[in-house]
Biopython code that builds the backbone (N, CA, C, O; Angstrom):
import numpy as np
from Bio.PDB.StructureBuilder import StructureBuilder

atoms = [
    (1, "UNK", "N", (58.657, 118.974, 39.115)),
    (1, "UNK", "CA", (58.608, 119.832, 40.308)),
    (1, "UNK", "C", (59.483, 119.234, 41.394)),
    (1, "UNK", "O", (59.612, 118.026, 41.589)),
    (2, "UNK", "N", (60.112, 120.273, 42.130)),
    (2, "UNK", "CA", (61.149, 119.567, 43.251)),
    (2, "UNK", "C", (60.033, 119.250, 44.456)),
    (2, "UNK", "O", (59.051, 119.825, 44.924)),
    (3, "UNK", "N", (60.922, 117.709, 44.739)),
    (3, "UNK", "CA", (60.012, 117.961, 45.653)),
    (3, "UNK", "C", (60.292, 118.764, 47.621)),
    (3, "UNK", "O", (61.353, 119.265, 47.992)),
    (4, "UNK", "N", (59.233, 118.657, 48.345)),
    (4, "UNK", "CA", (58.997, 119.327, 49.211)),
    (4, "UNK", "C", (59.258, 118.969, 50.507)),
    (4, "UNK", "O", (58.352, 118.360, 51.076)),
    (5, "UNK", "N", (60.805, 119.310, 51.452)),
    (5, "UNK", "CA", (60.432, 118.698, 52.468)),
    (5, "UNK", "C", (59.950, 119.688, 53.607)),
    (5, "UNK", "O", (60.165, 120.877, 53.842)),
    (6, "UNK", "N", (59.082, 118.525, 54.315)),
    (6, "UNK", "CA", (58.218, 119.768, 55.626)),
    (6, "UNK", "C", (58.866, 118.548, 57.056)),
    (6, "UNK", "O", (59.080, 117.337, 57.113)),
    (7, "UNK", "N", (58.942, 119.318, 57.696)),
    (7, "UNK", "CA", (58.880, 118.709, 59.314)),
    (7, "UNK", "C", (57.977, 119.215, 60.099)),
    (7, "UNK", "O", (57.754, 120.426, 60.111)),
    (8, "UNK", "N", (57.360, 118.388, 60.832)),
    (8, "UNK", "CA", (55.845, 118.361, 61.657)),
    (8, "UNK", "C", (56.367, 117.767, 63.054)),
    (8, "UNK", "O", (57.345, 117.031, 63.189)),
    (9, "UNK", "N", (55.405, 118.297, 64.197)),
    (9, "UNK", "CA", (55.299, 117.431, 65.518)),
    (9, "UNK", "C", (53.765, 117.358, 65.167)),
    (9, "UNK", "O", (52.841, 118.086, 64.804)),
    (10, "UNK", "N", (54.097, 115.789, 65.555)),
    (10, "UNK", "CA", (52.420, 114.904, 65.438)),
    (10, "UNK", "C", (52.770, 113.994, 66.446)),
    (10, "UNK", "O", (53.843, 113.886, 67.040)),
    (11, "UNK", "N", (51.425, 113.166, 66.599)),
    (11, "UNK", "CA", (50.701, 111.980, 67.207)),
    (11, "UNK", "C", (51.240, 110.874, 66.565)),
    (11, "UNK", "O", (50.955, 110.865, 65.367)),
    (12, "UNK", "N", (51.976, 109.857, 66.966)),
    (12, "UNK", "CA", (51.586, 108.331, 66.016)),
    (12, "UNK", "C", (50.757, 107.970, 66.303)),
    (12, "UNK", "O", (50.458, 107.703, 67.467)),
    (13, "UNK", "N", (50.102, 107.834, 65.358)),
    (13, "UNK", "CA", (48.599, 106.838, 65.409)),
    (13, "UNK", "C", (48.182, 105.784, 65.199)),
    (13, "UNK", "O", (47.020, 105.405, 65.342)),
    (14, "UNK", "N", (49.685, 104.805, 64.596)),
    (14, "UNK", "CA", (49.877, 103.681, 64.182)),
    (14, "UNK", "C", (50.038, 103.226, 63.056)),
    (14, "UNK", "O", (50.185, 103.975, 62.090)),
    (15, "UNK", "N", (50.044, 101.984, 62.960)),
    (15, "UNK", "CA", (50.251, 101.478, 61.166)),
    (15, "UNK", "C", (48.962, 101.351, 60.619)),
    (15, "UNK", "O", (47.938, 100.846, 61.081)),
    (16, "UNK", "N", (49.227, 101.957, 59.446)),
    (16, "UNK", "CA", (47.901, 101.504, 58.167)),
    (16, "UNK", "C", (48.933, 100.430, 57.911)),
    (16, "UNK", "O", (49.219, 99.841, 58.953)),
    (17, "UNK", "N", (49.423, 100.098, 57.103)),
    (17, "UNK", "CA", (50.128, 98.451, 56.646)),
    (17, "UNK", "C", (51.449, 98.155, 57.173)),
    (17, "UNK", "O", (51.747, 98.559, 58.297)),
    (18, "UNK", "N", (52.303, 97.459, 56.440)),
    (18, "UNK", "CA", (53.301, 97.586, 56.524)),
    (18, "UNK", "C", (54.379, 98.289, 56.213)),
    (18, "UNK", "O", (55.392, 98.100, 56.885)),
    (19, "UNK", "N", (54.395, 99.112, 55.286)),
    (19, "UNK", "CA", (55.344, 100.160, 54.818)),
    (19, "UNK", "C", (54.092, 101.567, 54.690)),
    (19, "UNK", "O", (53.858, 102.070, 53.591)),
    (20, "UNK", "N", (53.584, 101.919, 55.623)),
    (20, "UNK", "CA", (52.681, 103.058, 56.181)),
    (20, "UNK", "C", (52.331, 103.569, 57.623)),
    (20, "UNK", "O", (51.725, 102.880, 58.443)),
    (21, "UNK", "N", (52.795, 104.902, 57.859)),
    (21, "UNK", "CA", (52.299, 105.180, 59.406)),
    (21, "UNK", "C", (51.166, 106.243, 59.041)),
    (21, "UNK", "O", (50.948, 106.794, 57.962)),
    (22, "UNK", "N", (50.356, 106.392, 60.556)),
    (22, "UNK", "CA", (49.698, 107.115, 60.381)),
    (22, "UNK", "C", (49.810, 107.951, 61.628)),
    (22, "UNK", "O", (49.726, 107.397, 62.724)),
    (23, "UNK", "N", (50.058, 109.695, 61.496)),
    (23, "UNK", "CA", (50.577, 110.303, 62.166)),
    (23, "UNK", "C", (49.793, 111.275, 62.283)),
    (23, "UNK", "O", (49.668, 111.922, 61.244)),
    (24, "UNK", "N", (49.051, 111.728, 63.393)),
    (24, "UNK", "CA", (48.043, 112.352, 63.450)),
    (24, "UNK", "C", (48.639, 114.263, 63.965)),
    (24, "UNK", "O", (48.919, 114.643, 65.102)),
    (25, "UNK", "N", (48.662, 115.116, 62.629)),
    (25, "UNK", "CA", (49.585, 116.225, 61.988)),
    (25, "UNK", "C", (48.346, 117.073, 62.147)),
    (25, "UNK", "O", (47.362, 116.974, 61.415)),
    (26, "UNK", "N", (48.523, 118.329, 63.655)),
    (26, "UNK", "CA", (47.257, 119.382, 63.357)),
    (26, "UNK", "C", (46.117, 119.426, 63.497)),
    (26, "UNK", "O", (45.395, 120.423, 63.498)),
    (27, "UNK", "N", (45.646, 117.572, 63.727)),
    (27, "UNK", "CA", (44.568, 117.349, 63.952)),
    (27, "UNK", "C", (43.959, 116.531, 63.258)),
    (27, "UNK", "O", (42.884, 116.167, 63.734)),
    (28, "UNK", "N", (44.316, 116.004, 62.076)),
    (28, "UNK", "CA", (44.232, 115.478, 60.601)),
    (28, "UNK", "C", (45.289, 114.416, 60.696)),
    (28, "UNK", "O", (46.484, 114.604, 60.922)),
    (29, "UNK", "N", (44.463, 112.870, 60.418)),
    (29, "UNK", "CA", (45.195, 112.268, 60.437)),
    (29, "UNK", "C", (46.223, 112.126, 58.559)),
    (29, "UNK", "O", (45.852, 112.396, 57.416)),
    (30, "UNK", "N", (47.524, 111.596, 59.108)),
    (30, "UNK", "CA", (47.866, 111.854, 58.016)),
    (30, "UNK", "C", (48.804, 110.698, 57.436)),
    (30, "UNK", "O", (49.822, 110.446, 58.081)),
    (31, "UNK", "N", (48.570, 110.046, 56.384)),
    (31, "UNK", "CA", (49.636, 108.701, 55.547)),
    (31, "UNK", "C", (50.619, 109.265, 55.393)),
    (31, "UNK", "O", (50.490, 110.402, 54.940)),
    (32, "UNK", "N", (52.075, 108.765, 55.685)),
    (32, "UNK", "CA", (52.987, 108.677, 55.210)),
    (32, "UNK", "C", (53.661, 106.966, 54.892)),
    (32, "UNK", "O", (53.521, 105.871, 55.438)),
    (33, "UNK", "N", (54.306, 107.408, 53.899)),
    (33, "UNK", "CA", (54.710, 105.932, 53.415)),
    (33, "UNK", "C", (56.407, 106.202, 54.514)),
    (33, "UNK", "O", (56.858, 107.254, 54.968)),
    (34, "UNK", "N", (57.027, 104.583, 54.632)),
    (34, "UNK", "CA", (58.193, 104.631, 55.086)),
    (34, "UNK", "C", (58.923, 103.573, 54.325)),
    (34, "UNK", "O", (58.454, 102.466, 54.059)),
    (35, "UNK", "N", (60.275, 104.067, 53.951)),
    (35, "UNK", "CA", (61.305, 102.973, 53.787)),
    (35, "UNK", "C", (61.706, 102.331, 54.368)),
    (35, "UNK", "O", (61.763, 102.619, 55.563)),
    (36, "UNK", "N", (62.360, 100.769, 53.804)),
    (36, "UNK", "CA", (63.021, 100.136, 54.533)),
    (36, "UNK", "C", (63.437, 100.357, 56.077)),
    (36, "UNK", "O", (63.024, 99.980, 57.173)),
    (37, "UNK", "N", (64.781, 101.410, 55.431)),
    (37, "UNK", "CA", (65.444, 101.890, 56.178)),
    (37, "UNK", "C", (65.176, 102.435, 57.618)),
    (37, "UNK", "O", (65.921, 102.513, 58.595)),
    (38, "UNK", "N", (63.715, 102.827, 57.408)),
    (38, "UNK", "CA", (63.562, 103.192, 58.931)),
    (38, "UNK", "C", (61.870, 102.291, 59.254)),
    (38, "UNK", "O", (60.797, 102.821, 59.542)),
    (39, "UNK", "N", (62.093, 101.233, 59.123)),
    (39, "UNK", "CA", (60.752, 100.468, 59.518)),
    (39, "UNK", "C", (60.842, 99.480, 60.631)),
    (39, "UNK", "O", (59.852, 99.017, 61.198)),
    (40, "UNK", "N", (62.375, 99.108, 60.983)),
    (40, "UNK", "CA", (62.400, 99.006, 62.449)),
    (40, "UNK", "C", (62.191, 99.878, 63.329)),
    (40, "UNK", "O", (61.810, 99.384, 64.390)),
    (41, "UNK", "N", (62.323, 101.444, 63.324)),
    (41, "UNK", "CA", (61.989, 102.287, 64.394)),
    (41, "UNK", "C", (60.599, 102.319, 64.460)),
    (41, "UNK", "O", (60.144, 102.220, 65.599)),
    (42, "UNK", "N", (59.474, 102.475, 63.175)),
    (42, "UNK", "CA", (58.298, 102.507, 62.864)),
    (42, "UNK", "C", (57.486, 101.213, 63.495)),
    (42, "UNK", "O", (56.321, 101.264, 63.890)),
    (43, "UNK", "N", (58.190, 100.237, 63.508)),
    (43, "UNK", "CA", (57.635, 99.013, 64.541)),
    (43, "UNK", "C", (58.054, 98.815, 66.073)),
    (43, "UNK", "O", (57.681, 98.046, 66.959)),
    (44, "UNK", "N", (59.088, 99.951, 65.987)),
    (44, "UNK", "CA", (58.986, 99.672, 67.788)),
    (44, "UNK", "C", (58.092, 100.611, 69.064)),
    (44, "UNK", "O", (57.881, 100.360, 70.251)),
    (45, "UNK", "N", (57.612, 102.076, 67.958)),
    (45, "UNK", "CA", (56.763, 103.198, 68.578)),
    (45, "UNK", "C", (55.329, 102.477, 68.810)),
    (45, "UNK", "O", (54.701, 101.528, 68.340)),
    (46, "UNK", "N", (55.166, 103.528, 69.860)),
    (46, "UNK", "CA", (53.914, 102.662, 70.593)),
    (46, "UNK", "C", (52.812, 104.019, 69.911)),
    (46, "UNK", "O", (53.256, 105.139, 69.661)),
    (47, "UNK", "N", (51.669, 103.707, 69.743)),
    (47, "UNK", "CA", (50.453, 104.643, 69.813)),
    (47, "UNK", "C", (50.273, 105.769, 70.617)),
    (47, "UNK", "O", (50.541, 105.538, 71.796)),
    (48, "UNK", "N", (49.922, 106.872, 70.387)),
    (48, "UNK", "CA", (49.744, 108.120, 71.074)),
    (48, "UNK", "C", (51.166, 108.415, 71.326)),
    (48, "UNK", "O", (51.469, 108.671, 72.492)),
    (49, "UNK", "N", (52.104, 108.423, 70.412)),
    (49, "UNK", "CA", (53.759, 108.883, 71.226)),
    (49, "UNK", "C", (53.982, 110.166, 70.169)),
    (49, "UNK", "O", (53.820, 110.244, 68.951)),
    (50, "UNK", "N", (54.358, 110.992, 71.022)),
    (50, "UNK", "CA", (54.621, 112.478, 70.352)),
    (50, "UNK", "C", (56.040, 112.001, 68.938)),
    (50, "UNK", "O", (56.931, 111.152, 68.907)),
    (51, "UNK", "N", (55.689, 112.806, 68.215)),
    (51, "UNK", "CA", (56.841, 112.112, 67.139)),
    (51, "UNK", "C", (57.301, 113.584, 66.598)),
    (51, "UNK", "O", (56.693, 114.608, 66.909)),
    (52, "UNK", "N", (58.428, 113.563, 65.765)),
    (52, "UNK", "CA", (58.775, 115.011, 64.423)),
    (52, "UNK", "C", (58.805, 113.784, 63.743)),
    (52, "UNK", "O", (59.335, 112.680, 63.874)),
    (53, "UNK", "N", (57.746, 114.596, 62.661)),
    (53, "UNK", "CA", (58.554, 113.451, 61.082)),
    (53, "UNK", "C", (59.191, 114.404, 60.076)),
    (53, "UNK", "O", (58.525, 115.347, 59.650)),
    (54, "UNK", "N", (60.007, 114.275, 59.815)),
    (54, "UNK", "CA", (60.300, 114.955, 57.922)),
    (54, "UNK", "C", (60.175, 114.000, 57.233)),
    (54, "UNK", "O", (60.623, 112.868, 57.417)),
    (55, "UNK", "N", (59.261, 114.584, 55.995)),
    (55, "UNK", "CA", (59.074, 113.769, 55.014)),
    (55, "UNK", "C", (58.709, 114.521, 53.585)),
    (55, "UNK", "O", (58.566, 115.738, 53.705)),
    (56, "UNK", "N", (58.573, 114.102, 52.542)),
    (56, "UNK", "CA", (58.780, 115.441, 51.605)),
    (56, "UNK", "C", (57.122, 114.418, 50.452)),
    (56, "UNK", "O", (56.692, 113.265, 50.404)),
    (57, "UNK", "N", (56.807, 115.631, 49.836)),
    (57, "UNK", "CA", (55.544, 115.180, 48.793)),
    (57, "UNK", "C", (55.791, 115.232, 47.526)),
    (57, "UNK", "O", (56.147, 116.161, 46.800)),
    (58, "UNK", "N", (55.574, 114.178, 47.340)),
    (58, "UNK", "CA", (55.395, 114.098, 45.517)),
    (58, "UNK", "C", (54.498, 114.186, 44.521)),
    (58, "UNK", "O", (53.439, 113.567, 44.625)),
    (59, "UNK", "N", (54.769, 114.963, 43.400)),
    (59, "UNK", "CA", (53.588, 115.374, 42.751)),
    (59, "UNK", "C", (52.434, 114.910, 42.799)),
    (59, "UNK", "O", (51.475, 115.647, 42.572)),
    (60, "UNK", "N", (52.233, 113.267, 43.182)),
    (60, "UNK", "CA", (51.283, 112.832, 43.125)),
    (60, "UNK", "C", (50.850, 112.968, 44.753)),
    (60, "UNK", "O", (50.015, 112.171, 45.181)),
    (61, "UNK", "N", (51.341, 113.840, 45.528)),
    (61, "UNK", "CA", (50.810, 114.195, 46.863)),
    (61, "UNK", "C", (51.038, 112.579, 47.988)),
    (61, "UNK", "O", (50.736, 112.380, 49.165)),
    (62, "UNK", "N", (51.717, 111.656, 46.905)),
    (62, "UNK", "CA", (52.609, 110.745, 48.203)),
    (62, "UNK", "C", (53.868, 111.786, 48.989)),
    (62, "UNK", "O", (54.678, 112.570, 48.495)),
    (63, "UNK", "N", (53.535, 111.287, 50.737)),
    (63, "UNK", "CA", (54.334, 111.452, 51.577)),
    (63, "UNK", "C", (55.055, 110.500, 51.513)),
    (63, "UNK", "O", (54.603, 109.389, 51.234)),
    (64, "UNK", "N", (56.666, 110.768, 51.817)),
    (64, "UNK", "CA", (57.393, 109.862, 51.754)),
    (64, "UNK", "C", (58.404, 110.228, 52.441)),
    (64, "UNK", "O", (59.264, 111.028, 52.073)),
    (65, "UNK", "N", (58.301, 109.157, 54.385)),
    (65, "UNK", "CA", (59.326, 109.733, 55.785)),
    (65, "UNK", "C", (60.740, 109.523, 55.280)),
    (65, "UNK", "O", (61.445, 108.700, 54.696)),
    (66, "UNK", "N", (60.766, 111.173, 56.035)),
    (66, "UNK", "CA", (62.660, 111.277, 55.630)),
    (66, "UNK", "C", (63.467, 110.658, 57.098)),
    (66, "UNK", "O", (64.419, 109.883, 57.189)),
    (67, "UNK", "N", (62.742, 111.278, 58.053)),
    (67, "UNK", "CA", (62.985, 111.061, 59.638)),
    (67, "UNK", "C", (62.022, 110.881, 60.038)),
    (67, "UNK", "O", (60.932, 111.012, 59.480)),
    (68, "UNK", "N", (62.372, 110.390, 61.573)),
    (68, "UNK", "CA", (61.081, 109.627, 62.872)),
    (68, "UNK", "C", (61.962, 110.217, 63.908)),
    (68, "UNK", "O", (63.123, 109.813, 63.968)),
    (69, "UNK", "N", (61.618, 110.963, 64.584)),
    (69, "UNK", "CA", (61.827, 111.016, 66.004)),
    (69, "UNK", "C", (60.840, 110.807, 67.321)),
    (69, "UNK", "O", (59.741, 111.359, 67.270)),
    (70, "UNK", "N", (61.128, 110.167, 68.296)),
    (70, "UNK", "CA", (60.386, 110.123, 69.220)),
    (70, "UNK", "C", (60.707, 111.270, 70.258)),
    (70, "UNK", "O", (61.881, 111.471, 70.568)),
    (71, "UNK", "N", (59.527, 112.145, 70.885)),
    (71, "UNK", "CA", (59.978, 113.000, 71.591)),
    (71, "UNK", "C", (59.828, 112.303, 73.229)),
    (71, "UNK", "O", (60.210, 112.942, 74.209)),
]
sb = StructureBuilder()
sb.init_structure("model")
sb.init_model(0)
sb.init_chain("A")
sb.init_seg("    ")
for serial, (resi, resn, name, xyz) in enumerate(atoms, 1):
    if name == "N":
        sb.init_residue(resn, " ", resi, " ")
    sb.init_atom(name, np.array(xyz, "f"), 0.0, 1.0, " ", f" {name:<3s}", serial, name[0])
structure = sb.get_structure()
């Protein structure tokens, strides 16, 4: 199955670990995993900061961030 990308305005809600944010999407908080690639931006956002993420799901219903924006 291809997978799915969606873009959302959410809440950061902070880190579950180190390669995980948690972005509070609708009301529902929600895991997304992050790459490398963008885990310096993911460590410099502060809590409660309006964000867009794209990120797309995989069959096994892992999120996985395409983008981070801070609004």
């Amino acid at each position: 199955a291809a997978e799915e990308t969606v873009t959302k305005e959410g809440t950061f809600a902070g880190l579950a670990d180190s390669h995980t944010i948690a972005v509070d999407i609708d009301g529902k908080e929600t895991m997304i995993q992050v790459g490398s690639d963008l885990q310096d931006k993911m460590n410099s956002m502060s809590e409660e900061q309006k964000v867009d993420v794209e990120y797309t799901k995989d069959s096994n219903g892992v999120l996985t961030l395409k983008s981070l924006e801070t609004k």
